[in-house]
N, C-alpha and C positions, 0 to 999 in steps of 0.2 A: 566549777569542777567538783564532783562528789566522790568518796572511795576511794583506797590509796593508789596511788600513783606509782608504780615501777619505772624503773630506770632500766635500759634493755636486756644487762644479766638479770634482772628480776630482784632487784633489792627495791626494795621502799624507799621511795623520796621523801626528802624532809620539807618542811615549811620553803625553804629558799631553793631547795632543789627543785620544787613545783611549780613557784614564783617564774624560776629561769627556762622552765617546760614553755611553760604559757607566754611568757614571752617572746621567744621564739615561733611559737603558732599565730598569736599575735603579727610578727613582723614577718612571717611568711603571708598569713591573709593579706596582708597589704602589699605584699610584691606581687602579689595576684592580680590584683586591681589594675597593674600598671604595667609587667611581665608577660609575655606568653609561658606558661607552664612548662614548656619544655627548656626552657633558656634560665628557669632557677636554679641556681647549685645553692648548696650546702654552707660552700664560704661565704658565700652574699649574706644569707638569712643570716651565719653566725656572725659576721660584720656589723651589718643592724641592727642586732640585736647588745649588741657590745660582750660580746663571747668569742669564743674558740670553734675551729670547725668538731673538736675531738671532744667540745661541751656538748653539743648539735646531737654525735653519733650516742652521747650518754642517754637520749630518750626517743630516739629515732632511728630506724636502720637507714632509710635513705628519706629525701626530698618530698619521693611518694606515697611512704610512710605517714610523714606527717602530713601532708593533703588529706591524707584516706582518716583521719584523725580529725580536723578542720570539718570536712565533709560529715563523720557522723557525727560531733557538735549540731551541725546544721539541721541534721535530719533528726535530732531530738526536738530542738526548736520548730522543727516544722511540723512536728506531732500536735501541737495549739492548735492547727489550722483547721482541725477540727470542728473546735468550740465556732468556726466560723457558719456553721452547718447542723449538729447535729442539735435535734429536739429544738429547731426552728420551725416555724409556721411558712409554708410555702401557701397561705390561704390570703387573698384579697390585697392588703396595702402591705400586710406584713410579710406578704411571701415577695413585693417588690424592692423593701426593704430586706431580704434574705439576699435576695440576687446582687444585691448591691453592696451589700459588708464581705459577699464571698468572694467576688471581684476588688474590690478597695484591698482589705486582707490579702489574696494572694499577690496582686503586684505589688505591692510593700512589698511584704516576703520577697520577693524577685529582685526586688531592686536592694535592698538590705544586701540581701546575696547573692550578688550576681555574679563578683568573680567566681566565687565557689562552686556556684551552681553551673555555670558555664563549662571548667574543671570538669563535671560530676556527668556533663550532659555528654563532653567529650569522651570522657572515658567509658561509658553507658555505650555511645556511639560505636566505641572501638571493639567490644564485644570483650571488656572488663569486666568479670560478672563481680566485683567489688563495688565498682560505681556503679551498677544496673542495679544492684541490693539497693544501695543508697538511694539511689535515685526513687525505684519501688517505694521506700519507704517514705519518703514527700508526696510522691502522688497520692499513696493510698489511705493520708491522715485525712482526707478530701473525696476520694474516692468512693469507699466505704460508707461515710457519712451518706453521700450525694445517692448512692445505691439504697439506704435503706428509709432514704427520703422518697424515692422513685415508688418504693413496695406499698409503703404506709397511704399513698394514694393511691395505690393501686387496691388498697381492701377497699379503700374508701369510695372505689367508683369513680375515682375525679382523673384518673389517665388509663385509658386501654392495658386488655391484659396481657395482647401480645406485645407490648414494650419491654425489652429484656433492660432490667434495672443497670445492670454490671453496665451491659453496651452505651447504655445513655449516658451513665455515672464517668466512667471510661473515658467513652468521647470527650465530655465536657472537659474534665480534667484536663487530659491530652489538649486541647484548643488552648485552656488558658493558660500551660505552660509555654505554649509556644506564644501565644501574644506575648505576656509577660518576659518573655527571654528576646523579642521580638519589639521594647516599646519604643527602642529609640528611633526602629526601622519608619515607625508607621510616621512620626515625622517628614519624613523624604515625601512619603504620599499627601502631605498636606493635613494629618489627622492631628487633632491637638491631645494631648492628656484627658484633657475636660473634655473631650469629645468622644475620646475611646471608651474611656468607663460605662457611660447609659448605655451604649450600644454593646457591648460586652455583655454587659447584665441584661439588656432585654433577650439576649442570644442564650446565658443559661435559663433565665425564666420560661421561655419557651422550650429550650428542650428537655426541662423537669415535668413543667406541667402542661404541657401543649395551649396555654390560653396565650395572649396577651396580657401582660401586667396592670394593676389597678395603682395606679399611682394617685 
């Protein structure tokens, strides 16, 4: 946590005032993992957390609050996922290696955070333009990258000019979230971990550069 911290009248938190912030976001994330979101109150996390519910309201207005708090933690961190894409070589073995670290990387990410992000997809869903911000800004640390990966072959002659970079970039994005928010599913169909991944990655490699991968 960087910057001072306010407490909800807007005084400055001290060292242990911050300590007891984070603590509580702490032991809210994990009633996540295990809670339906709507079934969390106030007194539980302040229980958990070994506090007061009237500690809780000292950096939080409600429950939601602090989610929407958790949530952009998350989407800071999901700003890295970047680095999983840009000013990468989408050329020969190293663009099958591309497709493979962007895949590994985001379902980490997914699984890392899943209760949160699950939270985030709900409320995105419900037409929260808090969590649809949030959400925006996970996709588009991915996105963007993947987009300006699409153009850079596109000077280059190596993918058609009528491919719209945004739509390609877009789609991908959109697919891998949903697998990633979707891995425990693909178990039921018989798919293993190890199995999902290459086939993942051969599905971005192909909709970047329309070849088949040189492995």
């Amino acid at each position: 946590m960087t910057g001072q911290v306010r407490t909800v009248d807007g005084r400055v938190a001290g060292r242990r005032g911050q300590a007891t912030r984070q603590k509580l976001l702490d032991c809210l994330g994990e009633m996540l993992s295990s809670s339906p979101y709507r079934d969390v109150k106030v007194i539980d996390v302040a229980r958990r957390a070994g506090t007061s519910p009237a500690t809780f309201y000292q950096y939080f207005p409600d429950v939601e609050g602090a989610v929407l708090e958790i949530a952009e933690e998350t989407a800071k961190e999901g700003s890295g996922l970047t680095g999983l894409v840009a000013g990468r070589s989408w050329a020969g073995k190293a663009g099958w290696q591309t497709s493979e670290d962007l895949v590994d990387g985001f379902l980490d990410f997914w699984r890392k955070h899943d209760a949160i992000l699950r939270v985030i997809d709900l409320g995105a869903a419900e037409g929260d333009k808090r969590f649809n911000k949030i959400r925006m800004k996970v996709l588009n640390s991915v996105t963007h990258s993947l987009t300006e990966s699409v153009k850079e072959l596109q000077s280059r002659g190596r993918v058609d000019k009528d491919v719209n970079p945004a739509a390609i970039a877009g789609a991908l994005v959109v697919m891998l979230s949903s697998v990633a928010s979707h891995q425990k599913g693909f178990q039921g169909w018989g798919v293993k971990q190890a199995e999902l991944k290459p086939n993942l990655a051969l599905l971005v490699h192909l909709g970047i550069t329309g070849r088949k991968p040189t492995k």
